[in-house]
C-alpha positions as a Markdown table, in Angstrom:
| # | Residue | x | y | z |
|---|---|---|---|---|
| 1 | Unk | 50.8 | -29.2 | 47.2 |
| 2 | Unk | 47.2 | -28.6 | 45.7 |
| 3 | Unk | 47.4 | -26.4 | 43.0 |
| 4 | Unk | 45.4 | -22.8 | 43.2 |
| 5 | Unk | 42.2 | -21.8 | 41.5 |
| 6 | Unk | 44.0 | -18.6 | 40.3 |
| 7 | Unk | 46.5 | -20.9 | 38.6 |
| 8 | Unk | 43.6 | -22.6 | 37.0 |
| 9 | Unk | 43.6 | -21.9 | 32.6 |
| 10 | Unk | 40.0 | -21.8 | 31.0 |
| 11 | Unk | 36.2 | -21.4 | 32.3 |
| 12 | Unk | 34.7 | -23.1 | 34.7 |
| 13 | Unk | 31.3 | -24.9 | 34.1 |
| 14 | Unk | 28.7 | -22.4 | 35.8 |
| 15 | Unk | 30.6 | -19.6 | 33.5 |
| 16 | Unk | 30.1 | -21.6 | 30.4 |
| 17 | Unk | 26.5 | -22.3 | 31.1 |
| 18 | Unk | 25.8 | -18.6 | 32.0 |
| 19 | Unk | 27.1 | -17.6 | 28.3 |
| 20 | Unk | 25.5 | -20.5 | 26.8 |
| 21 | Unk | 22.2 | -18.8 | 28.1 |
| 22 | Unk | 22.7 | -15.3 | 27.2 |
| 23 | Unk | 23.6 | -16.8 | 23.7 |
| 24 | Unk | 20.4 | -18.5 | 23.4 |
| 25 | Unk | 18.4 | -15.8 | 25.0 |
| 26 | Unk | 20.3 | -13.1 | 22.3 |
| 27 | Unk | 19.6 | -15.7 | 19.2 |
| 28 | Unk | 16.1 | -15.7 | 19.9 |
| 29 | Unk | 15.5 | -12.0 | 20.0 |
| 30 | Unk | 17.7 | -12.0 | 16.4 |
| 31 | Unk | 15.3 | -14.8 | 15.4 |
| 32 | Unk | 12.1 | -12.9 | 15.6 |
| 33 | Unk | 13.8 | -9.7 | 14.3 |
| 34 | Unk | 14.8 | -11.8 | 11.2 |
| 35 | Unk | 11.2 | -13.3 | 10.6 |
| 36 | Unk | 9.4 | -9.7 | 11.0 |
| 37 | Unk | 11.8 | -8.5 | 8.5 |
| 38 | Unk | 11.3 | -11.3 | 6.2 |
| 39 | Unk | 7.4 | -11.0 | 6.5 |
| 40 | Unk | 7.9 | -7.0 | 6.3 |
| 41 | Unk | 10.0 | -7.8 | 2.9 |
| 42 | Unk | 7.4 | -10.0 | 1.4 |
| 43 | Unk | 4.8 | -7.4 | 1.8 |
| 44 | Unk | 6.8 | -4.9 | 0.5 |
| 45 | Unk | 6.9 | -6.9 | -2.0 |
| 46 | Unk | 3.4 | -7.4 | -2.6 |
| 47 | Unk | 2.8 | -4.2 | -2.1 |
| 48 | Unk | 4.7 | -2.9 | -5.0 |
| 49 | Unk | 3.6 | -5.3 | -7.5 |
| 50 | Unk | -0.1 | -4.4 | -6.6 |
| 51 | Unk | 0.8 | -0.6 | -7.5 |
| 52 | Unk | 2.6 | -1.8 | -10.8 |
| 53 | Unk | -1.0 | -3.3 | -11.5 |
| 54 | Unk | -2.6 | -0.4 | -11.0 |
| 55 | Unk | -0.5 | 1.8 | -13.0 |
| 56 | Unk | -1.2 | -1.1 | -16.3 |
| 57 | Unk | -5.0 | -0.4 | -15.5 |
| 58 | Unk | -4.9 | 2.9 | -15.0 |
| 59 | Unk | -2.6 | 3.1 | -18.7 |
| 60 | Unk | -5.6 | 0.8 | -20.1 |
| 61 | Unk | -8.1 | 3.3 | -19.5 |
| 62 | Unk | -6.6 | 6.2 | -20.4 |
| 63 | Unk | -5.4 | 4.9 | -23.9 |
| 64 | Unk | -9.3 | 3.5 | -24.4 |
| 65 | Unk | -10.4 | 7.5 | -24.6 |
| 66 | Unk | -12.8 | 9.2 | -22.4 |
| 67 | Unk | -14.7 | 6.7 | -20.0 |
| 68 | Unk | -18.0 | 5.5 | -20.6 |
| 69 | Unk | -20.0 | 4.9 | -16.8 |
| 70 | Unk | -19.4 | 1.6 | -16.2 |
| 71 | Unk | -18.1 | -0.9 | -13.4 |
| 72 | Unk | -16.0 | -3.9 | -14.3 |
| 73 | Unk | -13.7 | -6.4 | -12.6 |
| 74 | Unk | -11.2 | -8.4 | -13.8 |
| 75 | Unk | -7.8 | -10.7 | -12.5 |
| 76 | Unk | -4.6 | -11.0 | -14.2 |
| 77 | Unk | -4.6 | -14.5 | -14.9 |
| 78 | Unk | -1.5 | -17.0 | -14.8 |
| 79 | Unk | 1.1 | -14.3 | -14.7 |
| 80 | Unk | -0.3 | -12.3 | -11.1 |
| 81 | Unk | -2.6 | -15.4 | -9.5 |
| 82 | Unk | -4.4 | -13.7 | -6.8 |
| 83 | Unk | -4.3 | -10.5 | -7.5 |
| 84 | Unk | -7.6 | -9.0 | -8.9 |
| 85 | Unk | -9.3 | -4.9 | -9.6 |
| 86 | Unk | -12.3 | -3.2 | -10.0 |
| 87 | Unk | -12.5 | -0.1 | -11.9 |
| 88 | Unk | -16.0 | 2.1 | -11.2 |
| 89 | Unk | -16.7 | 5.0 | -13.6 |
| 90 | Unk | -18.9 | 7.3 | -12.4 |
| 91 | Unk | -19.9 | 10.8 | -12.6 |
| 92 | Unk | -17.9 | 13.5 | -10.7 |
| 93 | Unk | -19.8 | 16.2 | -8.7 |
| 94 | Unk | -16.8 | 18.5 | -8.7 |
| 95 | Unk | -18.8 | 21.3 | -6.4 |
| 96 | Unk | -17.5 | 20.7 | -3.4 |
| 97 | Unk | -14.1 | 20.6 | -5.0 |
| 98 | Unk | -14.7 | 24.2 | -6.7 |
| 99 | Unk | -16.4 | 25.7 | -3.3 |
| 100 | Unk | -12.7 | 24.7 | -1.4 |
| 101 | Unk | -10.4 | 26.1 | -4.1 |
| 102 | Unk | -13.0 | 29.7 | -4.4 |
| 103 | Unk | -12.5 | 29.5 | -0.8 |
| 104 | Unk | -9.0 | 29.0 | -0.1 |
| 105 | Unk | -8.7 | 31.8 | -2.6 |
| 106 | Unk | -10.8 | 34.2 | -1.0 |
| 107 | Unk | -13.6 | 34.4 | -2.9 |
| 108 | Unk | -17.3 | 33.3 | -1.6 |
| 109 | Unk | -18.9 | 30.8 | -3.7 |
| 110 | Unk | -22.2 | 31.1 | -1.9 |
| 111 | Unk | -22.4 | 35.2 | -2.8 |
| 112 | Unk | -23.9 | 35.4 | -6.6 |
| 113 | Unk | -23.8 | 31.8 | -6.8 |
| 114 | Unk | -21.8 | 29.4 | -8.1 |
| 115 | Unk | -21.5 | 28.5 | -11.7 |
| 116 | Unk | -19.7 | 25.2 | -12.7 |
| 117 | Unk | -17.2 | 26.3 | -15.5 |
| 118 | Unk | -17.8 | 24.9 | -19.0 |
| 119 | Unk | -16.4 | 21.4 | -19.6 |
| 120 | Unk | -15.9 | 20.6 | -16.3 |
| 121 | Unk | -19.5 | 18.8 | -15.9 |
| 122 | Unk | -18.4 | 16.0 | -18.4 |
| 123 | Unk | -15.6 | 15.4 | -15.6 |
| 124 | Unk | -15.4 | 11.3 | -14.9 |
| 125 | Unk | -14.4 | 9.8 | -11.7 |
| 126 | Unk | -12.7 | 6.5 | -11.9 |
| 127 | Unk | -11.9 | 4.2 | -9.3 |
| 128 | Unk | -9.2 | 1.6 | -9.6 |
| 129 | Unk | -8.5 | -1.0 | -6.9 |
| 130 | Unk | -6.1 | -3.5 | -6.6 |
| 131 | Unk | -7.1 | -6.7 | -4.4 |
| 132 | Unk | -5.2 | -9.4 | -3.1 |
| 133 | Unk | -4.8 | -12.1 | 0.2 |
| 134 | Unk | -1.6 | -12.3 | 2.2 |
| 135 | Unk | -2.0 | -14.8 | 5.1 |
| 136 | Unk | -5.6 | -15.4 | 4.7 |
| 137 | Unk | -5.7 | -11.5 | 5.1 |
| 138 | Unk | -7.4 | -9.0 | 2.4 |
| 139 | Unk | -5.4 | -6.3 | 1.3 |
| 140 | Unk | -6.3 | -3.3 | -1.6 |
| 141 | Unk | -4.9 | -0.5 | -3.2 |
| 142 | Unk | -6.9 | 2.3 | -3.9 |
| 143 | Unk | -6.5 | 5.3 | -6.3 |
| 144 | Unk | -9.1 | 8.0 | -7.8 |
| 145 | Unk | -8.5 | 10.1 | -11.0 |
| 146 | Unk | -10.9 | 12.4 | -12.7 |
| 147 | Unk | -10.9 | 12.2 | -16.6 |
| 148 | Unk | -12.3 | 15.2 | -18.5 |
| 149 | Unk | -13.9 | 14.8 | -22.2 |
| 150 | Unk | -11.3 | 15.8 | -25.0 |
């Protein structure tokens, strides 16, 4: 008597090779996921060190006094290879800034005109940049301040 295929223990080999393919079709999608996360991770990574840069530059100029208009450039040698900045003092033309704020608050610059309050046209505007390559890609970080004579 032939025995039945409902008697039969186990898998048989189309069942096996239909999991074996939904495996590897499942491990590849994990497999990207994985690397994009990784990449995502690194420049996270990157990302945050370039900020932490900026903050010791930003820290340098302030503690050197009030800002002299210059432009200079610089790298972080052995310690951060590849990262560079740039840090451009300028002058700050802080009318447009006053016109929006008088605005905002109701009152119109243009009437009487305006008068730029005493001190603020020894305002500085510095410009600190960050620069770096990440798969033959450039990247920066970019942050203004305005510094006022003491």
């Amino acid at each position: 008597m032939a025995a039945s295929r409902w008697n039969e223990k186990g898998f048989s080999f189309v069942e096996l090779m239909v999991a074996l393919a939904i495996f590897a079709a499942s491990f590849g999608v994990l497999l990207a996921g994985h690397t994009a996360a990784s990449r995502q991770e690194a420049h996270a990574r990157r990302l945050f060190t370039a900020s932490a840069l900026l903050r010791n530059i930003l820290t340098e100029t302030e503690l050197g006094g009030y800002p002299s208009i210059a432009e200079d450039k610089g790298d972080f040698g052995e310690n951060f290879p590849g990262y560079a900045w740039t840090r451009k003092i300028s002058e700050a033309d802080i009318t447009g800034m006053l016109t929006s704020t008088l605005t905002s608050l109701g009152i119109d610059p243009a009437a009487g005109g305006m008068v730029v309050p005493a001190g603020l046209d020894t305002v500085r505007k510095v410009v600190l940049t960050i620069d770096w390559e990440e798969n033959q890609k450039p990247f920066h970080v970019t942050m203004t301040y305005y510094a006022v004579a003491p």
